[in-house]
C-alpha positions, 0 to 999 in steps of 0.5 A: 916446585922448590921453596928457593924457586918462584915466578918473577914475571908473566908475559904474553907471547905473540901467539897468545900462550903464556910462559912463566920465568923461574927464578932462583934468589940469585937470579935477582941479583943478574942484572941481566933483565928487569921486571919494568922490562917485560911490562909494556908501559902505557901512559893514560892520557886525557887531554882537555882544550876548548877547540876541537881542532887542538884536541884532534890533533894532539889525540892523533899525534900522542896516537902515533906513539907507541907508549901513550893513549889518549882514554878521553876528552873534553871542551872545558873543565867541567867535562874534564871532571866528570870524565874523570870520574868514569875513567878506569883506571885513572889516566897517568896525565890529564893535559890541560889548556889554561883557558877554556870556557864553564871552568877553566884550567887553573880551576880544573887543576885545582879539583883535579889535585883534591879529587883525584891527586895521582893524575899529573897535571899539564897545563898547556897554554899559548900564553908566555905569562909568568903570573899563569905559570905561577898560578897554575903551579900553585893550583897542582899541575906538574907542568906548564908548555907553550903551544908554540913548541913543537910536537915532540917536546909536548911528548917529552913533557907528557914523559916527564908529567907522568914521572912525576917530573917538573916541566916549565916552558918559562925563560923566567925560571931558568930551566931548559924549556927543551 
């Protein structure tokens, strides 16, 4: 191997082999492929609501896209806690109701942000309240949406939660709810 040469990347063929890409200095400089490119990218999720009906299908709807998986659930804040603390490697997004029974999701947020600070935290809710939104971006969490909104847009938020972005679904912040 030459001193200018090294490997930038590894991935697995469709029939199991691997093949390894050379690459010279001035490889780096083609914008021809990225790294980020060659890396599946799954977001981990863990979703907590006190209804198993709300859980069910939000795990088999979040299931049908190709770059999220659901790695757990729980009925309240308190199994959300000690889920966590099993699951590795961490989920990327913990989507949290607002209220459930035991401990509720303001609460859970809470420890979430102390325990286990790089899991982002959406809260979900079927309450349009200024005053829970508030709470609930005081508490930690990267986000708040309404159960009203379609599936897609939960998706969107869970997208956005995992980079690290912001999501409100609250007219009163002005922000496009999307």
């Amino acid at each position: 191997m030459h001193g200018s040469d090294r490997t930038v990347a590894q991935r697995t063929l469709d029939k199991g082999s691997t093949e390894s890409r050379r690459a010279t200095w001035y490889d780096e400089l083609q914008p021809t492929s990225r790294l980020v490119d060659l890396i599946p990218m799954t977001i981990r999720v863990i979703i907590a609501d006190d209804h198993p009906l709300s859980r069910d299908g939000l795990r088999q709807y979040l299931q049908m896209e190709g770059d999220m998986e659901v790695v757990g659930e729980a009925a309240n804040g308190r199994e959300l806690l000690a889920l966590l603390e099993r699951t590795h490697p961490q989920p990327d997004v913990a989507v949290v109701d607002a209220r459930m029974p035991e401990m509720d999701g303001l609460e859970a947020t809470r420890m979430i942000r102390e325990r286990f600070p790089r899991v982002g935290v959406l809260m979900l809710s079927a309450f349009d309240d200024q005053w829970l939104v508030m709470e609930a971006l005081r508490a930690g969490a990267r986000g708040y949406a309404l159960k009203d909104k379609d599936p897609a847009h939960l998706v969107r938020a869970i997208r956005a939660a995992a980079g690290g972005e912001m999501v409100i679904d609250h007219p009163a912040f002005g922000l496009p709810a999307g």
